[in-house]
MARKE-253401 format. One record per atom (N, C-alpha, C): residue number from 1; residue in one letter; atom name; x, z, y. Coordinates in steps of 0.05 Angstrom, whole numbers, padded with zeros to 5 digits. Each point is the difference from the previous one (the first is absolute). Layout:
BEGIN
NUM;A;CA;X;Z;Y
...
REM end
This chain:
BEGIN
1;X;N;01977;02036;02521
1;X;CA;00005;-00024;-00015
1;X;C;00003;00007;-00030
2;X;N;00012;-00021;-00022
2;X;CA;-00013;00006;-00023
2;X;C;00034;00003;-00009
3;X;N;00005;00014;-00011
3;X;CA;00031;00011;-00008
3;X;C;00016;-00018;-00010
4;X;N;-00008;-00030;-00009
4;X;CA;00021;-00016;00004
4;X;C;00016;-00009;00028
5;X;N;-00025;00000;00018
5;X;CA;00002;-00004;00035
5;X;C;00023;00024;00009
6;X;N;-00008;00021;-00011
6;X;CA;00014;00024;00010
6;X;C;00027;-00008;-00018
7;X;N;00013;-00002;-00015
7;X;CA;00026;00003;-00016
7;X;C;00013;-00032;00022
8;X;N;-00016;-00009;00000
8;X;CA;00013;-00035;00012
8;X;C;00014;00013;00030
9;X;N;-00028;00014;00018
9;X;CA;00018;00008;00020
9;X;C;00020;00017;00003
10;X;N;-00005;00024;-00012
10;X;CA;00022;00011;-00012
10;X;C;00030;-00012;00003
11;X;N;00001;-00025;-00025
11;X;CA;00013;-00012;-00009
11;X;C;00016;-00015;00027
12;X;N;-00017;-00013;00027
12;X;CA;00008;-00009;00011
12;X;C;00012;00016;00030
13;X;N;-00007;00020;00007
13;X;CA;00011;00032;00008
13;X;C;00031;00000;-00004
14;X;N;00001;00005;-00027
14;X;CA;00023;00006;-00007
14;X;C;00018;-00026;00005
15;X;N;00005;-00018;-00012
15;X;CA;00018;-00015;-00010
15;X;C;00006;-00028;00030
16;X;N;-00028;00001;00023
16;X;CA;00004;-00013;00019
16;X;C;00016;00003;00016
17;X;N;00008;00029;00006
17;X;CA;00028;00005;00028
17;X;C;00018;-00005;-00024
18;X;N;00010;-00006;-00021
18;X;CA;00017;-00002;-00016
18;X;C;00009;-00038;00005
19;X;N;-00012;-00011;-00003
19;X;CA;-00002;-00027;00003
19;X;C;00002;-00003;00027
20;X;N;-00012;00017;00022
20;X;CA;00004;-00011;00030
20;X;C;00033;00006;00009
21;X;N;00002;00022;-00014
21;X;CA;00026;00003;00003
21;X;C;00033;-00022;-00008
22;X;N;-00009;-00015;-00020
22;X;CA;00013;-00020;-00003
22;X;C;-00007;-00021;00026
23;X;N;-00025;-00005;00001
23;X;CA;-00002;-00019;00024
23;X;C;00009;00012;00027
24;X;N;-00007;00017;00006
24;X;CA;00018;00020;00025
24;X;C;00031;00005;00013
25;X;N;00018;-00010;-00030
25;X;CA;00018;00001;00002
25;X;C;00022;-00012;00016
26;X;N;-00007;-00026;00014
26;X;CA;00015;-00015;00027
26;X;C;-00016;00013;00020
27;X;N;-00022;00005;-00001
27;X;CA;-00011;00008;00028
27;X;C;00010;00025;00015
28;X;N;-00009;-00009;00024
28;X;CA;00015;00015;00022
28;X;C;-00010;00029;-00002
29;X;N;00016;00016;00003
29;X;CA;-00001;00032;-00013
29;X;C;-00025;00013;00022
30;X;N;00003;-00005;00016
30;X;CA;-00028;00012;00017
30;X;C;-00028;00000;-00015
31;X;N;-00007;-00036;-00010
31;X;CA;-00022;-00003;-00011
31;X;C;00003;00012;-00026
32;X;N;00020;-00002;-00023
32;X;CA;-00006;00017;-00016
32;X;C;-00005;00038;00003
33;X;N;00023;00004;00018
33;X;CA;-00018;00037;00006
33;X;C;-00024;00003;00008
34;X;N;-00012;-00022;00014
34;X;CA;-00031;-00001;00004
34;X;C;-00016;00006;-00021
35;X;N;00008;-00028;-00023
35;X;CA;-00017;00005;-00028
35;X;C;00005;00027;-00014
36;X;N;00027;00009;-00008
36;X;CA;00004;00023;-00009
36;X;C;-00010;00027;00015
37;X;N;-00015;00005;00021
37;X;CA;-00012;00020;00015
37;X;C;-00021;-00007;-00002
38;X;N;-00007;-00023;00001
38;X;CA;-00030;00002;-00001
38;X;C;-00015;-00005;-00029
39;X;N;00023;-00005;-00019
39;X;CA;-00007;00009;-00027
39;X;C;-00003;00028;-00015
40;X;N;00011;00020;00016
40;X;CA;00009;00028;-00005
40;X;C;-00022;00012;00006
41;X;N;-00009;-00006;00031
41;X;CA;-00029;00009;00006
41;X;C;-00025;-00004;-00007
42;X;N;00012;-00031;-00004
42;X;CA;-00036;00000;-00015
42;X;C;-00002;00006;-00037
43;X;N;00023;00010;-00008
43;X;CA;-00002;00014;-00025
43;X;C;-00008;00026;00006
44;X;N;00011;00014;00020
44;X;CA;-00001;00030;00008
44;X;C;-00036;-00006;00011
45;X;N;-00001;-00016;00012
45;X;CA;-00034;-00001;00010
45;X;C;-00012;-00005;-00030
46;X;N;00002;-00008;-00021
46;X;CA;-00018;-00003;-00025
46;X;C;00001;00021;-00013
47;X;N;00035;00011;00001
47;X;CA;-00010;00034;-00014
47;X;C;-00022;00017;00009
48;X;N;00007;-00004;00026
48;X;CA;-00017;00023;00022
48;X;C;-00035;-00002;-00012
49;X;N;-00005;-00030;00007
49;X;CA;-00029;-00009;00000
49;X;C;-00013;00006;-00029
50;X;N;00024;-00005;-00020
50;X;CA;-00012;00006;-00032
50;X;C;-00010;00032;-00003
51;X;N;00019;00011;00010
51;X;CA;00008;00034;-00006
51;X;C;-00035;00000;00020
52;X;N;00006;-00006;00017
52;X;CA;-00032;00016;00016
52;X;C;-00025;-00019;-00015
53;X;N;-00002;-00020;-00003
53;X;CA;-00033;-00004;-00019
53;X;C;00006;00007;-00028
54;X;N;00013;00016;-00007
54;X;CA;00001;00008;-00031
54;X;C;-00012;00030;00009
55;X;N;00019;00013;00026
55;X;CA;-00010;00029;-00001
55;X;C;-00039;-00004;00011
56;X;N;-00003;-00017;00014
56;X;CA;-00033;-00005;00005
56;X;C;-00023;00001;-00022
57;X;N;00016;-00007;-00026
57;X;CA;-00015;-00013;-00019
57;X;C;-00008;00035;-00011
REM end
């Protein structure tokens, strides 16, 4: 995409578990450790996936 596209998502990466987290905040603790693990991994899955098509290139 064209590097405004890239800074936007970026942008929305970061700052969205920040905001879900306010909305999260009554909810029942099960469903939030759901989100929080499966936010962790699929960051750890984007490192992984970046780091290997960069070494391909």
């Amino acid at each position: 995409g064209t590097p405004a596209a890239q800074t936007q998502q970026t942008a929305m990466l970061q700052y969205l578990p920040m905001i879900f987290l306010v909305f999260f905040w009554n909810f029942p603790s099960g469903l939030v450790l759901y989100w929080l693990m499966n936010n962790i991994f699929t960051i750890i899955q984007t490192v992984i996936v970046n780091k290997l098509s960069h070494s391909g290139k």
